[in-house]
C-alpha positions in Angstrom: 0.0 0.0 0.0 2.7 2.3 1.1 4.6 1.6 -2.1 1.7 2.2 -4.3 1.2 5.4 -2.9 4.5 6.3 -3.4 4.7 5.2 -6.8 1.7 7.6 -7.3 3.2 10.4 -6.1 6.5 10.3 -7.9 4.0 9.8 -10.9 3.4 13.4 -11.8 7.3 14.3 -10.9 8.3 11.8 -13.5 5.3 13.4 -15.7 7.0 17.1 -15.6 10.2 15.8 -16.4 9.5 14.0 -19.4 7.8 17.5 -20.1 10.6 19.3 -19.3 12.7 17.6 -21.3 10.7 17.2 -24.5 10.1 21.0 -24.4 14.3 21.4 -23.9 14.6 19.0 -26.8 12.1 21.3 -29.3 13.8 24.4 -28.4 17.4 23.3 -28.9 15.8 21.8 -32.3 14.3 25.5 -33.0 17.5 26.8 -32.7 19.8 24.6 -34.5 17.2 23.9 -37.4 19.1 27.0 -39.6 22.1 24.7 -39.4 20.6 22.0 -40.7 19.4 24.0 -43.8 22.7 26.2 -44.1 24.8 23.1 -44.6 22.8 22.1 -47.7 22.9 25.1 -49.5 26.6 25.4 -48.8 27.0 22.8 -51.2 24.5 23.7 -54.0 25.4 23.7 -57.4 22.1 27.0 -57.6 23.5 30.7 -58.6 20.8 31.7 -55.9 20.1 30.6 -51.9 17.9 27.8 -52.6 17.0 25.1 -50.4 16.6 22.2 -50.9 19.2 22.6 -53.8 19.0 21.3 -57.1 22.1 19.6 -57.1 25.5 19.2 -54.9 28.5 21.1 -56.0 32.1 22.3 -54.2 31.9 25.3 -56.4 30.7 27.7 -53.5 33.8 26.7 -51.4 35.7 26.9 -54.6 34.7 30.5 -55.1 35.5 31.4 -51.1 38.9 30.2 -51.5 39.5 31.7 -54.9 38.4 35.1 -53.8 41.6 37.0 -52.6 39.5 39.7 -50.4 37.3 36.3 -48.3 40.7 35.2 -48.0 42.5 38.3 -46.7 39.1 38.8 -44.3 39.6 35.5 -42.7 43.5 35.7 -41.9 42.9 39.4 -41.0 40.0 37.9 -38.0 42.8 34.7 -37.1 45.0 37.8 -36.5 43.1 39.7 -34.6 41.4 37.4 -32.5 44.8 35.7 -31.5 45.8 38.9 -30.9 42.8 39.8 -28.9 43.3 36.3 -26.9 47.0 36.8 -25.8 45.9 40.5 -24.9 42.8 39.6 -22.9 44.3 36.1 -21.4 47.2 38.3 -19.8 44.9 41.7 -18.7 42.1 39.3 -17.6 44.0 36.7 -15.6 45.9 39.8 -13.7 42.3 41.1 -13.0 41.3 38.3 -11.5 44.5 38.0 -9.3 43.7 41.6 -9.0 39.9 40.6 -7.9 40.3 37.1 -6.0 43.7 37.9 -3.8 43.8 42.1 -3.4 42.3 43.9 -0.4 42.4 47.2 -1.5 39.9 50.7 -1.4 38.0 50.6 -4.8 37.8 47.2 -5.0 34.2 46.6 -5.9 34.2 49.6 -8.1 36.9 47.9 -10.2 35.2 44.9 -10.2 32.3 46.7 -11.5 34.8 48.2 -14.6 35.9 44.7 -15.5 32.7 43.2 -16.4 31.1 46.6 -17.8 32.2 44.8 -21.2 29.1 42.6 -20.7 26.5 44.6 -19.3 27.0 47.9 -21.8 24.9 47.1 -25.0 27.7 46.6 -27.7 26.8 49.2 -29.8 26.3 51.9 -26.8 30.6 50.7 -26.6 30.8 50.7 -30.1 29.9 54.3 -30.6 31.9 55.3 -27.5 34.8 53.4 -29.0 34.5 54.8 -32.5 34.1 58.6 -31.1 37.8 58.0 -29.3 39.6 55.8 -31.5 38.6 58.6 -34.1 40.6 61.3 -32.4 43.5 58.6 -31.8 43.7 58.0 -35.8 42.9 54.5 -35.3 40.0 53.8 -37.8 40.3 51.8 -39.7 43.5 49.9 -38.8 43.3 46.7 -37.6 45.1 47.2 -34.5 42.4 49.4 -33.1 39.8 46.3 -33.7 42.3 44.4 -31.7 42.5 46.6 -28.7 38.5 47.4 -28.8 37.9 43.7 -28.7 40.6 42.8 -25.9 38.4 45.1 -24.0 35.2 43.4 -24.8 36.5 40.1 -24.2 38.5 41.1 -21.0 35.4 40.1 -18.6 34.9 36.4 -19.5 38.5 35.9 -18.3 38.3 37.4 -15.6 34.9 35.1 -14.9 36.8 31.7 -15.4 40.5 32.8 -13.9 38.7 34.4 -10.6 36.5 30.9 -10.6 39.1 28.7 -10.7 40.8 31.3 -8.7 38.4 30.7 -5.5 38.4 27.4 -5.8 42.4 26.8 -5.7 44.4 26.0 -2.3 46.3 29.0 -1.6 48.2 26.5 1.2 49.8 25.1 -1.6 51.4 28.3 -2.7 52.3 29.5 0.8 53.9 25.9 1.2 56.3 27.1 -2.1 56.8 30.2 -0.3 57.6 28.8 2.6 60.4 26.5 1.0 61.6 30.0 -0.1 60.4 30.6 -3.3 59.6 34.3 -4.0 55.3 35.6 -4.4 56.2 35.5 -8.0 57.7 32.6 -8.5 55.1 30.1 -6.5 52.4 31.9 -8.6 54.2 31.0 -12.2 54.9 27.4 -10.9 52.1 26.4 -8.6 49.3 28.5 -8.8 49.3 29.1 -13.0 49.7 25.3 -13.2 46.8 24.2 -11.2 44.7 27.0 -12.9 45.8 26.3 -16.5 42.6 24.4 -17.7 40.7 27.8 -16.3 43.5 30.2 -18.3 43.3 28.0 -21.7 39.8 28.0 -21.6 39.1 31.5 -21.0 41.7 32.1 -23.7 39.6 30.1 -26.3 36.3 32.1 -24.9 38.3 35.7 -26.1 39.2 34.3 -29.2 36.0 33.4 -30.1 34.5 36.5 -28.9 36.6 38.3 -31.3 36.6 36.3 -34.1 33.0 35.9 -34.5 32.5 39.7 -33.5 30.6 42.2 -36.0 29.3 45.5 -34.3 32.7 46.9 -33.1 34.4 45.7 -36.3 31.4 47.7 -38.6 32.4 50.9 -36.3 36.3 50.7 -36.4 37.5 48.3 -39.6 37.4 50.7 -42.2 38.6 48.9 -45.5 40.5 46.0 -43.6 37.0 44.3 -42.6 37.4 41.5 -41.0 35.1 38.1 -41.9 32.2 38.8 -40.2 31.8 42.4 -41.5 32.7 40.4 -44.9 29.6 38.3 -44.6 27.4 40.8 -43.7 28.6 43.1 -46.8 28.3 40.7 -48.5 24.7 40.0 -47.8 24.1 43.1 -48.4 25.3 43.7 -52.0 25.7 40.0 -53.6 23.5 37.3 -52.1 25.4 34.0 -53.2 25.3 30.8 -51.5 29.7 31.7 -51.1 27.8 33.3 -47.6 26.8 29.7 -46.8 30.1 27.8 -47.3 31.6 30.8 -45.1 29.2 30.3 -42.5 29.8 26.8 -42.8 33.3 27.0 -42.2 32.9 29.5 -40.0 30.5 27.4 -37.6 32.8 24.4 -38.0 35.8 26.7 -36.5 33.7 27.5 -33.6 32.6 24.2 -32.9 36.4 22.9 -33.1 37.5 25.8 -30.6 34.7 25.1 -28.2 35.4 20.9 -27.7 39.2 22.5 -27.5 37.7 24.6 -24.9 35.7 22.2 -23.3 39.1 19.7 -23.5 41.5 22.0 -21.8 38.7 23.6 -19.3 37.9 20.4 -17.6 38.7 22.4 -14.5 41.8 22.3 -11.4 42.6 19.0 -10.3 42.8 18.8 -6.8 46.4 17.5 -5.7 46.5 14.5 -3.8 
């Protein structure tokens, strides 16, 4: 009796999980069904976007790697978002130091100026960006995309270093100082050790924040665009299906810097 009622009552639980779940699955369908119709047209043999296509053809990802200014686009964002990832990696993971270990007046209000990045709409930072890189003579050059987007992607290192940050055994590092290593040197060879999965991952984060990044580039890139303001010109002046093999190849990038991401990030061992 007692077990029946039981069984009854976990009944409608069970119920709203199977619910919950079903209604999870639709929505992550929702959202990945363009994928599903972007790799298609990708390889369509059509002049136009068509889906389904007529036929299969390379001759999209022929034209994308013929084309001299996709080309110059793409190595232009691979150089600015490494450049963006070394730049945030070091600025962000002193932050967090900064934010995890320091006891110092102002500290919450510079906490609140690292993650401003995220909270600020992007093109409120955009315009603010553009209107003082302007009277710096930096429009237009690629190094001023790099240093806007180190600032934008500044804040999601600082929320994975100082996490992994809170979670490490400082005993450990006082037990390196204590053996007489210097501050300096326990933190390059205990504390950036046990952290590393936290710092590579974080790194991978601002590289993909950058690479994929469009509003600051429209405001700041001038004539060395960068892929993303590539793909949107080009949508806007010569619809081809060259935009879906790009995006293809784009997606596929992201997806291969996200498992490296999600490989490295596993989080701090504890030592045994």
């Amino acid at each position: 009796m007692a077990l029946s009622i039981t069984n009854a009552r976990r009944r409608p639980r069970r119920l709203f999980q199977y619910g919950l779940y079903a209604y999870c699955g639709l929505v992550f369908l929702f959202l990945m069904l363009p994928l599903l119709i972007v790799f298609p047209i990708s390889f369509s043999s059509s002049a136009y976007l068509q889906f389904p296509p007529p036929s299969l053809s390379l001759r999209w990802y022929d034209a994308y790697f013929s084309d001299p200014t996709w080309i110059a686009a793409t190595i232009r964002s691979f150089v600015v978002g490494a450049l963006t990832m070394v730049i945030a990696t070091l600025l962000g993971t002193m932050a967090a130091f900064a934010l995890v270990r320091g006891n110092y007046p102002g500290k919450k209000v510079f906490q609140h100026l690292t993650t401003a990045p995220l909270i600020v709409p992007t093109i409120v930072y955009s315009i603010a960006v553009y209107g003082l890189f302007s009277l710096l003579q930096l429009i237009g050059n690629w190094q001023g995309i790099v240093l806007a987007h180190s600032v934008h992607a500044i804040p999601y290192v600082v929320l994975i270093v100082a996490a992994s940050l809170r979670t490490f055994d400082e005993s450990l590092e006082q037990a390196a100082m204590g053996l007489g290593a210097s501050r300096w040197k326990a933190i390059l060879h205990v504390t950036l050790p046990q952290i590393r999965p936290a710092v590579i991952s974080a790194a991978f984060i601002a590289f993909i924040s950058s690479f994929d990044e469009l509003v600051i580039a429209m405001f700041l890139s001038g004539t060395n665009v960068t892929l993303p303001k590539k793909m949107f010109d080009n949508i806007l002046y010569e619809i081809d299906p060259t935009i879906a093999a790009v995006s293809v190849l784009q997606i596929v990038l992201v997806t291969v810097v996200l498992v490296l991401a999600t490989r490295f990030g596993a989080g701090v061992q504890p030592v045994k």
